[in-house]
PASEBA-1860 file (N, C-alpha, C; in nm, 3 decimals):
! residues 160
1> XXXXXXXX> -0.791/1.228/-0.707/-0.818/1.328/-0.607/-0.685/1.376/-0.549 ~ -0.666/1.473/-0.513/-0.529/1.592/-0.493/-0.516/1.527/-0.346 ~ -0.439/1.527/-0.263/-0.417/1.465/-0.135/-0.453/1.623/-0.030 ~ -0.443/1.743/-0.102/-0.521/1.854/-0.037/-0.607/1.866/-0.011 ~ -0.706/1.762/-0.100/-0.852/1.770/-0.063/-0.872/1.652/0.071 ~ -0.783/1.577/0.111/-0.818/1.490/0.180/-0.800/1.536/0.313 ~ -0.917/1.446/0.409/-0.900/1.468/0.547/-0.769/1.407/0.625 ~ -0.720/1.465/0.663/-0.636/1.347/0.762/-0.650/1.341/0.891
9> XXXXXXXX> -0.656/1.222/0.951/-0.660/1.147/1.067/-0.602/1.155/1.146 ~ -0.563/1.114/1.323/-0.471/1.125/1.367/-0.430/0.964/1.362 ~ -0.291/0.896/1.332/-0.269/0.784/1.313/-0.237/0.690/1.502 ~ -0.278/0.589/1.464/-0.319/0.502/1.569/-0.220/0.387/1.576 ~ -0.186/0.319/1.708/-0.080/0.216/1.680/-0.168/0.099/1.635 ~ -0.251/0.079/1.679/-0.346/-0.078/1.611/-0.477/-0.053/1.602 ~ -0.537/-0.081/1.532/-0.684/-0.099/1.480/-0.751/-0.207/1.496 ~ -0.848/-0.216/1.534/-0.983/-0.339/1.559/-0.994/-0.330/1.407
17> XXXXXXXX> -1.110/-0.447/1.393/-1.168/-0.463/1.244/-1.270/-0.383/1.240 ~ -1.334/-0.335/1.350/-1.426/-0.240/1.295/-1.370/-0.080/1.289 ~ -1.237/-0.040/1.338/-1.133/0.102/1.335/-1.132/0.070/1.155 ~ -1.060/-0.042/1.117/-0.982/-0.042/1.005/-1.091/-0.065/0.880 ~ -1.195/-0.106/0.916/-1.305/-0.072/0.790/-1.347/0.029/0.795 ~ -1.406/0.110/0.912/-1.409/0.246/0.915/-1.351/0.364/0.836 ~ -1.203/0.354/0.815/-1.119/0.416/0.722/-1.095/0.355/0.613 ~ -1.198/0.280/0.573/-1.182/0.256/0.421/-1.228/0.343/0.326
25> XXXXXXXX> -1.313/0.427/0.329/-1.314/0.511/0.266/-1.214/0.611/0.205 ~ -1.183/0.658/0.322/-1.038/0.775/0.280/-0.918/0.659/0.237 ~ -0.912/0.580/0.311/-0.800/0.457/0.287/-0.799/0.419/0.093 ~ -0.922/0.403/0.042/-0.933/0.318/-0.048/-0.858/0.446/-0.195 ~ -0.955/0.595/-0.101/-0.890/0.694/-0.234/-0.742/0.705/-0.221 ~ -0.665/0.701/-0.141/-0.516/0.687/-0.125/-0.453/0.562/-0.199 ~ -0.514/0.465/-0.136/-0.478/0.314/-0.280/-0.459/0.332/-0.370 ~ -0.583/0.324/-0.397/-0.603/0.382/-0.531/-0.548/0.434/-0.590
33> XXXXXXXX> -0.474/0.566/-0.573/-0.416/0.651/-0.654/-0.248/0.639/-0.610 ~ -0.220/0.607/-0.563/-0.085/0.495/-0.534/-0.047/0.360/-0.631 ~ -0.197/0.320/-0.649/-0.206/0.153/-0.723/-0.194/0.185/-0.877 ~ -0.230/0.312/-0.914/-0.279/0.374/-1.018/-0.118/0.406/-1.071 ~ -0.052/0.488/-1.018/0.077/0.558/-1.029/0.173/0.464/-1.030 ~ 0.143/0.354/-0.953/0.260/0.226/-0.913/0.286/0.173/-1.015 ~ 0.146/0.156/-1.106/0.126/0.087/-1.268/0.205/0.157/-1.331 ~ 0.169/0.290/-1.318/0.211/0.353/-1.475/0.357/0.357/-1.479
41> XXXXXXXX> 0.434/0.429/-1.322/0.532/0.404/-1.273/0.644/0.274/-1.323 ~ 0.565/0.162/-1.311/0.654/0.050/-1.346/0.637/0.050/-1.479 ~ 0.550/0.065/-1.588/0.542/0.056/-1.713/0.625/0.165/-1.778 ~ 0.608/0.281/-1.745/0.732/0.388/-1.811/0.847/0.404/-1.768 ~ 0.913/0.294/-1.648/1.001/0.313/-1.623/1.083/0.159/-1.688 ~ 1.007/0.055/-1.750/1.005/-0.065/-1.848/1.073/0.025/-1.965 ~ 0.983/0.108/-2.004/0.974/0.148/-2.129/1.131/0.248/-2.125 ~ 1.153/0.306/-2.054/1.285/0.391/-2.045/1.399/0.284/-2.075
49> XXXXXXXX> 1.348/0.178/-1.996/1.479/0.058/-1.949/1.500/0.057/-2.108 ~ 1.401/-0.004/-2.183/1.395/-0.018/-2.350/1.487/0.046/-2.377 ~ 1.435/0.172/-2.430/1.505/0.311/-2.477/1.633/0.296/-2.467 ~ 1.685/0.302/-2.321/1.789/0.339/-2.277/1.903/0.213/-2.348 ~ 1.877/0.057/-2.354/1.928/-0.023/-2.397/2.035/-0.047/-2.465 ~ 2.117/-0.028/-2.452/2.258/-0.045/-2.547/2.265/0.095/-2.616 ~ 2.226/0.204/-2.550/2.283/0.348/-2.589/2.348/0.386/-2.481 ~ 2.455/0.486/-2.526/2.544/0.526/-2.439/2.454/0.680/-2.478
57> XXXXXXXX> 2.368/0.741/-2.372/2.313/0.857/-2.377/2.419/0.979/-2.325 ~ 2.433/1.049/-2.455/2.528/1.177/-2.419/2.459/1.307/-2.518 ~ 2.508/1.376/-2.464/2.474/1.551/-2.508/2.424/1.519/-2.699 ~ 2.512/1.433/-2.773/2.505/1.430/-2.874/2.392/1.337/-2.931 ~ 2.345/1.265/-2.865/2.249/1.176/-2.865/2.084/1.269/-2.909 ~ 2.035/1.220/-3.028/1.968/1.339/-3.087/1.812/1.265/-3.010 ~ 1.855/1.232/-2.926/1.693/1.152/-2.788/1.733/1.243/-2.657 ~ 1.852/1.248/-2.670/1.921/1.295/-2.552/1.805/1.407/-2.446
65> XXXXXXXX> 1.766/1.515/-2.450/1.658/1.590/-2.446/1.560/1.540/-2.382 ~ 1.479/1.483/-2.504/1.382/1.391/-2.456/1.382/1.323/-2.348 ~ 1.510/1.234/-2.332/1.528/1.119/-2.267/1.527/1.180/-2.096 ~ 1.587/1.284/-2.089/1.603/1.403/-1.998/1.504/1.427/-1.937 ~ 1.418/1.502/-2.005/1.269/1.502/-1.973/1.192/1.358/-1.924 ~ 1.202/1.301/-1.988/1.101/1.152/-1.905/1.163/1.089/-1.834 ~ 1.325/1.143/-1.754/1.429/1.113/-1.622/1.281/1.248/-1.539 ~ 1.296/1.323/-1.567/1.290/1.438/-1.483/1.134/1.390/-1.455
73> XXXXXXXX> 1.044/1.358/-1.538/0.908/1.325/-1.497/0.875/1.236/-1.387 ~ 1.002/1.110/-1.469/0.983/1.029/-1.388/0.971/1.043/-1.210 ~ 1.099/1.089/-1.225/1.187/1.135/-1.068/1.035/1.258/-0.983 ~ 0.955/1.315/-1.056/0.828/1.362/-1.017/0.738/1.285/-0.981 ~ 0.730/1.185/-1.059/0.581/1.132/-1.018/0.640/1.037/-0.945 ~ 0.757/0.951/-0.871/0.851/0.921/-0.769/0.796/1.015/-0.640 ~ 0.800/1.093/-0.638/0.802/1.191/-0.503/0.646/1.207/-0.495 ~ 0.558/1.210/-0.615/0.393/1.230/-0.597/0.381/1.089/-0.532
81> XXXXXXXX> 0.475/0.941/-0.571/0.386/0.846/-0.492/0.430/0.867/-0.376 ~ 0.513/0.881/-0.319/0.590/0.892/-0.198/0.545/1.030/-0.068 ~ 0.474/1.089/-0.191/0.384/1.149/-0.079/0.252/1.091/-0.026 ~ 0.181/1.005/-0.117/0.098/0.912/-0.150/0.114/0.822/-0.005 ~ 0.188/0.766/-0.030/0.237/0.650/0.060/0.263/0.718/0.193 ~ 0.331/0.849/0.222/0.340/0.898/0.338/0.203/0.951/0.445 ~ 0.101/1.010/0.328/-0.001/0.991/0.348/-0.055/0.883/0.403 ~ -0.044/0.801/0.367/-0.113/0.653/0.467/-0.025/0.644/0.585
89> XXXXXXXX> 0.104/0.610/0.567/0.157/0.619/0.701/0.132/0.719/0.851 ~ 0.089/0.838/0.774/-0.008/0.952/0.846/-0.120/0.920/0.904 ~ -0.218/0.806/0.808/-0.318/0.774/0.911/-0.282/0.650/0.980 ~ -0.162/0.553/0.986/-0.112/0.491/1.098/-0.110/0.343/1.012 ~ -0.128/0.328/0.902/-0.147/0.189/0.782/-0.057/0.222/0.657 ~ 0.028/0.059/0.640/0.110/0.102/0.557/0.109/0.032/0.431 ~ 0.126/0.048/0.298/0.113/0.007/0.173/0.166/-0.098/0.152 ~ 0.145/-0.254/0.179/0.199/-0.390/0.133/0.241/-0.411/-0.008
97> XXXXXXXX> 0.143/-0.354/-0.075/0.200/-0.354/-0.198/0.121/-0.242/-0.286 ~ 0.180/-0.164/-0.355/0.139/-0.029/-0.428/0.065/-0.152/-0.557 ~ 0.099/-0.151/-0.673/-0.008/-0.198/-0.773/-0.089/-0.268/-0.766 ~ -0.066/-0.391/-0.670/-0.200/-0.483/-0.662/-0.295/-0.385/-0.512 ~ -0.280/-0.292/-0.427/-0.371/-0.181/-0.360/-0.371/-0.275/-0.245 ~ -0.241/-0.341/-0.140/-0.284/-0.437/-0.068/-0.241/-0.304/0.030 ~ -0.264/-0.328/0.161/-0.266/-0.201/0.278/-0.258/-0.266/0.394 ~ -0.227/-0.254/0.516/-0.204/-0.334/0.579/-0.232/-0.251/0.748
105> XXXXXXXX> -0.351/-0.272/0.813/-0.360/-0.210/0.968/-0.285/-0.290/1.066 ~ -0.212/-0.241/1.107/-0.120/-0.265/1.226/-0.268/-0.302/1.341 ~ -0.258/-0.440/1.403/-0.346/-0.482/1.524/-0.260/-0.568/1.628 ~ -0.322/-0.645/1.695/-0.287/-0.696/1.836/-0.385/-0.834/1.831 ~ -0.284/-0.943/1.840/-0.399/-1.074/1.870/-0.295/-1.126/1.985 ~ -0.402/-1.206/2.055/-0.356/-1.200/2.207/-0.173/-1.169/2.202 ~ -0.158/-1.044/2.243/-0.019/-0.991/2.270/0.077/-0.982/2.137 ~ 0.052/-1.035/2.034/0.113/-1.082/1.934/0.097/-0.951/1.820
113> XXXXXXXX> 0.176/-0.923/1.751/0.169/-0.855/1.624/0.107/-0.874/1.500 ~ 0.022/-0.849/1.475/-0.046/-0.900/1.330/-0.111/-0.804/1.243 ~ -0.160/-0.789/1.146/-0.159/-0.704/1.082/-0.310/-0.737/0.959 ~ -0.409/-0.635/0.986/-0.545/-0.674/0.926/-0.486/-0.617/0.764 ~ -0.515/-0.718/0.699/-0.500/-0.686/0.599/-0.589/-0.621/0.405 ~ -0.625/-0.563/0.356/-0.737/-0.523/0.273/-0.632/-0.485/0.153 ~ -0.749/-0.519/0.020/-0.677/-0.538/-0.086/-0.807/-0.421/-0.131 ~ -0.734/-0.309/-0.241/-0.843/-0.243/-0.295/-0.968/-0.307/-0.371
121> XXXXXXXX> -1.087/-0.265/-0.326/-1.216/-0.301/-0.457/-1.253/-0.391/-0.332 ~ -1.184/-0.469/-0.234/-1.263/-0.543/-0.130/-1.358/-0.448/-0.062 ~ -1.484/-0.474/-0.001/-1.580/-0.401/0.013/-1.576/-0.345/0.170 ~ -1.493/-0.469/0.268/-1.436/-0.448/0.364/-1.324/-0.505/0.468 ~ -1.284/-0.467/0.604/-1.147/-0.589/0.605/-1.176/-0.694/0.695 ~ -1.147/-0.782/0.562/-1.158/-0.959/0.616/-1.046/-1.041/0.613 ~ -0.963/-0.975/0.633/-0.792/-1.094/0.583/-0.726/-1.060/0.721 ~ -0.623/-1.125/0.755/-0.569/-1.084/0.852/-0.388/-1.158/0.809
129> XXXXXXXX> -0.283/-1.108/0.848/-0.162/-1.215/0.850/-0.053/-1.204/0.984 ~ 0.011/-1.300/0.964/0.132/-1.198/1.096/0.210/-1.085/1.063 ~ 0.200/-1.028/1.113/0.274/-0.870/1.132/0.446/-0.913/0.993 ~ 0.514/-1.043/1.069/0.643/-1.056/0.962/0.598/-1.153/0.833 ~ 0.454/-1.213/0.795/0.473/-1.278/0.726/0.432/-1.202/0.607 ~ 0.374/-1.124/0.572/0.369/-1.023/0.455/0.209/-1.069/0.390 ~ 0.155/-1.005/0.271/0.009/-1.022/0.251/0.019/-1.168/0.192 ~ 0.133/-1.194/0.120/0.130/-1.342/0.034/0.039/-1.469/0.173
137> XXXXXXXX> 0.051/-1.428/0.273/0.020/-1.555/0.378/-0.088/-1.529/0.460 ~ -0.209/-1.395/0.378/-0.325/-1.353/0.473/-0.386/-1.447/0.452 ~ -0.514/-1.402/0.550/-0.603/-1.567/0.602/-0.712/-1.457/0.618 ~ -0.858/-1.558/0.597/-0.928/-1.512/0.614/-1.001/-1.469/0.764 ~ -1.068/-1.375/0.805/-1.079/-1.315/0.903/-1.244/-1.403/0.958 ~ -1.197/-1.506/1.017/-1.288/-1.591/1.070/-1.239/-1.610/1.257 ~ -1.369/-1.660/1.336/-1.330/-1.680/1.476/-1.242/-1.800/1.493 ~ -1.220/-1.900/1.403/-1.137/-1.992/1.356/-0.961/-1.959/1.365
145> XXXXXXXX> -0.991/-1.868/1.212/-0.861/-1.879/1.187/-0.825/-1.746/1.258 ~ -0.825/-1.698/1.382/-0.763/-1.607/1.444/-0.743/-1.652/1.596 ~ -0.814/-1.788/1.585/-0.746/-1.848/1.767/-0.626/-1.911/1.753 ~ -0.552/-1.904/1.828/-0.445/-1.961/1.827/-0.422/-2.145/1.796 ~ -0.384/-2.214/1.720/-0.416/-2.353/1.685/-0.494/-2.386/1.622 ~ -0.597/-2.246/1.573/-0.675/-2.295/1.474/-0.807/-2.314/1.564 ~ -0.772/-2.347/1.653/-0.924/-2.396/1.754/-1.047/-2.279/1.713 ~ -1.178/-2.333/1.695/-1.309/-2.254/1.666/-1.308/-2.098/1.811
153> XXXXXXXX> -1.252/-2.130/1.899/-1.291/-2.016/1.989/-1.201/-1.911/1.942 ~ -1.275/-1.812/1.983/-1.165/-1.673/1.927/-1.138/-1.592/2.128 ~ -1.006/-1.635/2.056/-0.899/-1.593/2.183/-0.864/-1.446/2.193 ~ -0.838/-1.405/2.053/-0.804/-1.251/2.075/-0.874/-1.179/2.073 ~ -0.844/-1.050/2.052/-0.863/-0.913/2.066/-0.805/-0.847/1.964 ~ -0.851/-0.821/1.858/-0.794/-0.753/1.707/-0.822/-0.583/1.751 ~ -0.826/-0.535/1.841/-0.822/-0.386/1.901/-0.746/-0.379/2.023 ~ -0.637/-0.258/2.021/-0.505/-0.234/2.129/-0.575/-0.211/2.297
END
C-alpha cells in the first residue's frame, strides 16, 4: 500500500495499551511494508557485497553499468524505507527493528520510561520493556510483570 493512501494521525508522547492496539491497524500496514523492504534491502545489498568482491569497478568494467544501476536502485528503495519509517515516527512509535516488524509505543509506568512493545502478525500489544533496554528484554504484559518488584499488584499507569 502507497503511504498516500494512508491516514495519518496526530503523534502522541505515550500510549496506554488500549491507544497502542488501537493503531494497530494502520501501524501493522507500515511494518509491514518496512519489514518487507528491510528483507529485500539486506538481501540485495548481500548480493552487491558478492558482486562487488575483489573487483576494482571502473568505467571499463563490462558490469560497470549494471552495477550503477542496482547502486542507484538501491540508494531508492533506501529513501522509500526511510520514508516508511518516518511515517511511523509521524504517528509518535518508532521501528525497533525493520525485518523482524518489532515497533515500539513510547508509555509511562509509574514515572518511569518504558516502551509497549508489538511484533508484526501479533494480534495485539502484550509485551512491554524499558524504554533503554531494547525489544531483546520485552516481557509479557501481565499485572505482575509491570509492578515494580515483580509484586502481583499493578502499580502503574501504562497511559501519560
Amino acid at each position: 500500500m502507497e503511504k498516500k493512501t494512508r491516514k495519518r494521525t496526530l503523534a502522541r508522547e505515550t500510549f496506554s495499551i488500549e491507544q497502542a492496539t488501537a493503531m494497530l491497524p494502520l501501524v501493522s500496514v507500515i511494518a509491514g511494508d518496512i519489514s518487507r523492504l528491510s528483507r529485500e534491502l539486506i538481501d540485495r545489498r548481500r548480493r552487491l557485497e558478492y558482486l562487488l568482491a575483489g573487483r576494482n569497478p571502473n568505467d571499463r568494467d563490462v558490469y560497470h553499468e549494471e552495477l550503477v544501476q542496482v547502486q542507484a536502485e538501491l540508494e531508492k528503495e533506501n529513501r522509500r524505507l526511510r520514508d516508511f519509517l518516518e511515517e511511523l515516527r509521524a504517528l509518535g512509535v518508532e521501528m525497533a527493528d525493520g525485518p523482524e516488524g518489532l515497533v515500539d509505543f513510547p508509555a509511562t509506568l509509574e514515572g518511569r520510561k518504558v516502551a509497549l512493545c508489538w511484533k508484526l502478525g501479533e494480534p495485539e500489544v502484550t509485551y512491554w520493556h524499558d524504554a533503554d533496554a531494547g525489544c531483546a528484554h520485552r516481557r509479557p504484559l501481565t499485572v505482575g510483570s509491570l509492578a515494580e518488584g515483580g509484586s502481583d499488584d499493578f502499580h502503574g499507569d501504562l497511559s501519560a
